[in-house]
C-alpha positions in Angstrom: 63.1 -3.8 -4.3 65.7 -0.9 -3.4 65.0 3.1 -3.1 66.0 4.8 -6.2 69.1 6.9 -6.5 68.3 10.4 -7.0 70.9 12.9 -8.0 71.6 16.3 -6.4 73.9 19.2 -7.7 73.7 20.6 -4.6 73.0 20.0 -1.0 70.0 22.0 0.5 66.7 21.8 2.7 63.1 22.4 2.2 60.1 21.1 4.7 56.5 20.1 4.4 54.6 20.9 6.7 51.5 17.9 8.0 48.6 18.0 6.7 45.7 17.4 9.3 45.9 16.0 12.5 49.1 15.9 14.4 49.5 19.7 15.7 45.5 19.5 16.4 46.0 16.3 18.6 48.8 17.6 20.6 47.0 21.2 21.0 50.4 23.0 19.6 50.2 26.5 18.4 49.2 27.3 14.8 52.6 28.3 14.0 54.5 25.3 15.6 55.1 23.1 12.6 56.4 26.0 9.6 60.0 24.1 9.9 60.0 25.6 5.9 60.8 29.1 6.7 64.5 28.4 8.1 64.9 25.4 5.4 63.7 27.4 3.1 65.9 30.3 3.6 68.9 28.2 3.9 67.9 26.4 0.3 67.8 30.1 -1.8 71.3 30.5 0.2 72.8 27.3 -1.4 71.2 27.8 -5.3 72.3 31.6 -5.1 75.5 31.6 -3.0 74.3 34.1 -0.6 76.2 34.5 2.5 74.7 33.1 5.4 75.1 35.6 8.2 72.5 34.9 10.3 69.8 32.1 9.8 67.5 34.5 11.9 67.1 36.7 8.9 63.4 36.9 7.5 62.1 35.0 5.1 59.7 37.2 2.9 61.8 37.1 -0.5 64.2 34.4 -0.1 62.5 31.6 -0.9 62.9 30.5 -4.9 60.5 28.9 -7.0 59.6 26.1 -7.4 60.4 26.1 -11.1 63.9 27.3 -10.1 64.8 24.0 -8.2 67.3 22.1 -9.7 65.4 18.6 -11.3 66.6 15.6 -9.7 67.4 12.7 -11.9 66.7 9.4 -11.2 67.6 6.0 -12.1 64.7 4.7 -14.3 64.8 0.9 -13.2 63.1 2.3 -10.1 60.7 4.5 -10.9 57.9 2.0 -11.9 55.3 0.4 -9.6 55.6 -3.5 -8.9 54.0 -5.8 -7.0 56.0 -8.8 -5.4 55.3 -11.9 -3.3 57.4 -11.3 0.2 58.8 -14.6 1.8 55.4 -15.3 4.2 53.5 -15.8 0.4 52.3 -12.0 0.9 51.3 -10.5 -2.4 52.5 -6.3 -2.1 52.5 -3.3 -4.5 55.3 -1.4 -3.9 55.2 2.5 -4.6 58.8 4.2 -5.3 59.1 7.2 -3.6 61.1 10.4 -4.4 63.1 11.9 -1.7 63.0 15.6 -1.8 66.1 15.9 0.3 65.1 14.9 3.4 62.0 16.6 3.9 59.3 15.2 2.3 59.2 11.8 0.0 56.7 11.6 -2.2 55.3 9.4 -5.1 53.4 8.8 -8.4 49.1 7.8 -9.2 47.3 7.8 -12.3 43.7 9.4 -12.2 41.2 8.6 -14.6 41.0 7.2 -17.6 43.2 7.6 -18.8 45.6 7.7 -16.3 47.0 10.6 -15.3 50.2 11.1 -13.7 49.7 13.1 -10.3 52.4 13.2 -7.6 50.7 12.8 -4.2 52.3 13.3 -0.6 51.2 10.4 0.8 50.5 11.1 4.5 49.8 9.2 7.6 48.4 12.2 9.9 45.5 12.8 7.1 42.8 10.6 5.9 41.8 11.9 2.5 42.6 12.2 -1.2 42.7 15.7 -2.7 44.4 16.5 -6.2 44.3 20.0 -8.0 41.9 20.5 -11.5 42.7 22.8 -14.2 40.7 25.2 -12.6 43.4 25.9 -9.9 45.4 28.0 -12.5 48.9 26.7 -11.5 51.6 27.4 -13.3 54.7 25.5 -13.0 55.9 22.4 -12.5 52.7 21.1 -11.1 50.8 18.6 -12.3 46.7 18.9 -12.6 43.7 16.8 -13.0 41.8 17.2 -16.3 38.2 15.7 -15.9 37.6 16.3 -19.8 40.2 14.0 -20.6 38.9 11.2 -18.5 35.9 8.8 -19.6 35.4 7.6 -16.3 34.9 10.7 -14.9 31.4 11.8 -12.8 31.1 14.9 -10.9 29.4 15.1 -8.2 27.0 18.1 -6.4 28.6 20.2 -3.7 31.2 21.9 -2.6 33.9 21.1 0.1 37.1 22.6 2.3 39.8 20.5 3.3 41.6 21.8 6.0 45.8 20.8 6.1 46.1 21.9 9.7 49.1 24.6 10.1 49.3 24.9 6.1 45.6 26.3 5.8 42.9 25.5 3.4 42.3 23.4 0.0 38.9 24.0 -1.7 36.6 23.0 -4.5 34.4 20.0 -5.4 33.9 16.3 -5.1 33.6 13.7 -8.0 34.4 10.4 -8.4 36.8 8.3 -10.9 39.4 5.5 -10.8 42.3 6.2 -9.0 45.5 3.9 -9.6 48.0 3.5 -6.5 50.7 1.5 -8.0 49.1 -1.8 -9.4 45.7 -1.5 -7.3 42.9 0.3 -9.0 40.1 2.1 -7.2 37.2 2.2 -9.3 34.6 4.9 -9.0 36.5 6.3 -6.5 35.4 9.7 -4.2 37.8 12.1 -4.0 38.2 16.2 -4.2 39.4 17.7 -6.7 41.0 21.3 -5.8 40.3 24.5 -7.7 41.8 26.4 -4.7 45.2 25.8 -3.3 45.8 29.7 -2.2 46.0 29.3 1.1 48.8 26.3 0.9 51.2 28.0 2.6 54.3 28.5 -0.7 52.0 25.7 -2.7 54.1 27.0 -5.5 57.3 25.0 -4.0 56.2 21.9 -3.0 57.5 19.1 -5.1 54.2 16.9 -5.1 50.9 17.8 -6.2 48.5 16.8 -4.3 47.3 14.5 -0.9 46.7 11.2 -0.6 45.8 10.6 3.1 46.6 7.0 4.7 45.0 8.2 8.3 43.2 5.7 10.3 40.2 7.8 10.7 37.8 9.8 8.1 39.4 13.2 9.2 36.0 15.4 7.1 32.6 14.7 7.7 31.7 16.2 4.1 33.0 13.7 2.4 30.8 11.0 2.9 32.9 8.1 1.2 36.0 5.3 2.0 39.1 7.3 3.1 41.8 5.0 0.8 42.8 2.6 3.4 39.2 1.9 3.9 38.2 1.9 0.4 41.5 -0.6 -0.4 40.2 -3.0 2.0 36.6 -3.1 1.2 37.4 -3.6 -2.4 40.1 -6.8 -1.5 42.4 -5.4 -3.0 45.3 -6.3 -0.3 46.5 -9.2 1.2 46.7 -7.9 4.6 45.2 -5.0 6.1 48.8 -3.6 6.4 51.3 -0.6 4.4 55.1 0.5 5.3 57.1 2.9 4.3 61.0 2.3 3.4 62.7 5.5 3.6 66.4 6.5 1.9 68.1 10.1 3.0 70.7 11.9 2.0 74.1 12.2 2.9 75.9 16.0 4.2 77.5 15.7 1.2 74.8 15.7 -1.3 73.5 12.4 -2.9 70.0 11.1 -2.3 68.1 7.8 -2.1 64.5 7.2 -2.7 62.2 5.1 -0.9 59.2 2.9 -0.9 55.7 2.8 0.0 54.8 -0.8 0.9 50.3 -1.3 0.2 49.6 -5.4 1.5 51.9 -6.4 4.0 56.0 -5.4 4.4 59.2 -6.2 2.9 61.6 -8.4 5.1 64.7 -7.0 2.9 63.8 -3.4 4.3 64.1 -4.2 8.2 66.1 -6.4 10.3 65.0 -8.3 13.9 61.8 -8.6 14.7 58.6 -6.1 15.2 57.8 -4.2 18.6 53.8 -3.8 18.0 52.2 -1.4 20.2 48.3 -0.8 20.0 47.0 2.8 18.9 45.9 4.8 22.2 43.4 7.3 19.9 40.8 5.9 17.4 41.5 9.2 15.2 45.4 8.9 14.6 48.5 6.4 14.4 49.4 6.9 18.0 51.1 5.2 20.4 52.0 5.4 24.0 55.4 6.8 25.1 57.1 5.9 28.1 59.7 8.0 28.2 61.8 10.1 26.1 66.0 10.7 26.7 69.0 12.7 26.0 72.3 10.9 27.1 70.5 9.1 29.8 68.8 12.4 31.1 64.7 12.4 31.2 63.5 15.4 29.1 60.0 15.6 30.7 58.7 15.9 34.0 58.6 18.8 37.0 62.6 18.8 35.9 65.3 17.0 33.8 67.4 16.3 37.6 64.2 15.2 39.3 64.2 12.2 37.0 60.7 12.9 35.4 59.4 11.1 32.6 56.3 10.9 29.9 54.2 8.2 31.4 50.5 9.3 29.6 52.3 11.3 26.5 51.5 10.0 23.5 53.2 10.0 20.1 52.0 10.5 16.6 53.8 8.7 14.0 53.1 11.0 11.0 54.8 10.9 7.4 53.8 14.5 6.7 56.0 15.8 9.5 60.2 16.2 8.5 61.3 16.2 11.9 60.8 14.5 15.4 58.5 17.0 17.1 57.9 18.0 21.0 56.4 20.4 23.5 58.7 23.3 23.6 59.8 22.8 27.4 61.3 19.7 26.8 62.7 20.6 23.0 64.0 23.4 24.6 65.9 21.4 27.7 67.2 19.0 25.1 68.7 22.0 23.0 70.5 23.2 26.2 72.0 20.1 26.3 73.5 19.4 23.6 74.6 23.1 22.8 72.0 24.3 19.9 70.8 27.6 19.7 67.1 28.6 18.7 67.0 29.7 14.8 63.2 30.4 13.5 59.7 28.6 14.4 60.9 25.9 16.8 63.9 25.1 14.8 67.6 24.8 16.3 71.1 24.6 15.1 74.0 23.3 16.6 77.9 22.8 15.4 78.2 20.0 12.6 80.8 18.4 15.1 79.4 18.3 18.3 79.7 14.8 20.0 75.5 14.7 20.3 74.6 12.1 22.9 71.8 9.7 21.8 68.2 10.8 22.2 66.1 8.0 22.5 62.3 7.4 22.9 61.1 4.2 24.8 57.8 2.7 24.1 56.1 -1.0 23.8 59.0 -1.7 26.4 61.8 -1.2 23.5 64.3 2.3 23.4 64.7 3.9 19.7 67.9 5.7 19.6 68.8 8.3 17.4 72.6 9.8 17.0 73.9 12.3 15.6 74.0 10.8 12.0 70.3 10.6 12.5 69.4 14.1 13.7 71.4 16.6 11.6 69.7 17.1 8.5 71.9 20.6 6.5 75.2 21.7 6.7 76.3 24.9 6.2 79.8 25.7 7.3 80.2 24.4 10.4 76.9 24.3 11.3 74.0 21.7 11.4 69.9 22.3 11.7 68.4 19.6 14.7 66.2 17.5 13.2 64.3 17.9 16.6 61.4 21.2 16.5 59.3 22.6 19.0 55.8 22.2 18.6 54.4 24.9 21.0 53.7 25.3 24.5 49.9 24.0 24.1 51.7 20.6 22.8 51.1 18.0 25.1 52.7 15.1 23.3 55.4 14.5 20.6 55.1 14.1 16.7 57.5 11.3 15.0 57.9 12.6 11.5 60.5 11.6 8.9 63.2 11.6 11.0 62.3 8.4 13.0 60.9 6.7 9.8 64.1 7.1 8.0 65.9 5.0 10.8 63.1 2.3 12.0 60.7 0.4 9.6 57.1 1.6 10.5 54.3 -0.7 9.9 50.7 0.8 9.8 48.3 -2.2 10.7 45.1 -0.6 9.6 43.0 -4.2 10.8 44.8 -4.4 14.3 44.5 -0.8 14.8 48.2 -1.1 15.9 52.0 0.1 14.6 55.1 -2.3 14.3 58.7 -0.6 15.1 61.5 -2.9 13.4 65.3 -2.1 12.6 65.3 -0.6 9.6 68.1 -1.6 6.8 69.6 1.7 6.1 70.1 2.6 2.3 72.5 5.2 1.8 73.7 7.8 -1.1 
């Protein structure tokens, strides 16, 4: 199966920020991963033809709406689950995936019975499902959970707070009912459901709904039930132990591909060569050991780039809640002075569309993962780009691998190994 082709009127930028773990893990500053505010910003400048004088100008009224984003229209053939037999006899559901240019990707579930459409964020730096109720009071193009419409439906006695890391705090109660993830069913499934999304920082523009965490570890004690991975493999309802995600992107120039999440195994037709497994180093996240991290050559880390340091005991989070490839602001900041960005807002940079960017690459598992400049500039305006590379703080000790790195290398999460395979990925284009 393919990513679906999305079609954009215009060419713009808006982040999500990771729910959960990542920023906790690597002890970065509260503020470290709002990559939305420039984004934002630089979105209401494309839909309204503002003139973009200065992407340091503050945010407070120029983000738009939700409601007021353009709708993306999709091919249809895509935009139903399947499940396949891969060439190793594997049976998989595949998941399509919207691509909400570049900065987050995320996809249909049914809830209840019954089902009801909810568009989820499915992320790998969370371990939880959360989906708003009527009670939230949300207007818009947001989709809510309606228990009186559901037979299957039981609540259940308590309260609970999710916390979403940078992004704040999602509260209400717990219940359970079936939950569909493309052709698997969860019966009698534990989940929240949300009557509180205030302090989502903009909730009102995010393009999915609600959570649906894929972490390897229960990330709230007050939830005393499966997180989905757990509760998929309990109930046998995979093959193997083992999901992937197939990413599209969009081109400069407007024009966007979907993508994919694989549940049961992975899909040879999405990657090429073979997989570079590397055990998790935490029992709490999808992280992996780095062994260095490069810009043309030149180690970012260590007492000094010309001293030839490197990250030998830095660790890196592979997270699909995160839009770009994040890092402790000493080294972000040495690889912005070296390929001529300048500092924008919140650990974001921009540098001229047509600078000759040498490759940054990441080595781990005893393999390098290069990115180029095709990779790492994610908007144009005029002639210039925003990085996809951010600062997470100077309490960060380690780096984040968000969308960025997932769009150009296959991921695959092996919840039973406790490990994560890196393979070519086959790159889909607009």
């Amino acid at each position: 199966s393919s990513p679906h082709k999305q079609v954009l009127t215009f060419s713009s930028a808006l982040s999500s920020n990771p729910p959960g773990g990542p920023q906790t893990l690597l002890r970065s500053s509260r503020s470290g991963m709002m990559a939305v505010a420039v984004l934002g910003l630089v979105l209401s400048v494309q839909i309204f033809g503002l003139a973009l004088a200065s992407i340091r100008v503050p945010l407070a009224a120029s983000l738009p709406r939700h409601e007021q984003l353009p709708e993306l229209q999709q091919e249809d053939a895509f935009l139903k689950p399947s499940a396949s037999i891969t060439k190793d006899g594997s049976r998989v559901t595949d998941v399509p995936l919207d691509n909400f240019l570049n900065f987050v990707y995320h996809g249909k579930i049914q809830v209840g019975t019954p089902g009801q459409n909810i568009s989820v964020n499915f992320v790998t730096g969370f371990s939880h499902f959360w989906v708003p109720n009527v009670d939230a009071g949300l207007t818009g193009n947001h989709s809510v959970f309606n228990a009186a419409q559901s037979s299957t439906y039981v609540p259940l006695p308590g309260a609970v707070a999710l916390s979403m890391g940078s992004e704040g705090v999602v509260t209400g109660g717990l219940c359970r009912d079936d939950v569909s993830i493309g052709s698997l069913t969860l019966s009698n499934y534990t989940f929240a459901e949300v009557n509180n999304t205030g302090n989502i920082w903009h909730y009102e523009l995010r393009p999915w709904d609600g959570v649906l965490g894929l972490g390897i570890a229960r990330s709230n004690t007050a939830i005393d039930a499966p997180t989905p991975m757990e509760a998929l493999v309990q109930g046998g309802l995979l093959d193997k132990p083992v999901f992937a995600f197939h990413l599209g992107r969009c081109s400069l120039q407007g024009g966007c591909l979907g993508g994919e999440l694989v549940l049961g195994g992975v899909e040879p037709e999405h990657y090429s060569g073979d997989f570079t497994f590397m055990n998790l180093v935490r029992d709490d996240s999808w992280a992996i050991q780095l062994d260095a991290v490069t810009i043309g050559g030149r180690p970012l880390s260590g007492s000094s780039a010309e001293e030839g340091g490197d990250t030998k005991g830095s660790i890196a989070i592979v997270d699909s809640g995160t839009t770009l490839l994040a890092g402790p602001a000493k080294e972000v900041r040495r690889l912005a002075r070296m390929v001529g960005a300048t500092r924008a807002v919140n650990g974001l940079y921009a540098v001229r569309c047509d600078t000759e960017l040498p490759s940054l690459v990441f080595r781990a598992g005893g393999r390098e993962f290069a990115f180029n400049a095709e990779d790492l500039l994610m908007f144009r305006r005029g002639d210039r780009c925003i990085l996809g590379v951010q600062s997470l703080g100077f309490h960060a000790d380690g780096w984040v691998l968000g969308l960025v790195f997932m769009r150009k290398y296959y991921v695959q999460f092996d919840w039973g190994a406790r490990r994560i395979g890196i393979a070519e990925g086959k790159q889909a284009r607009a």
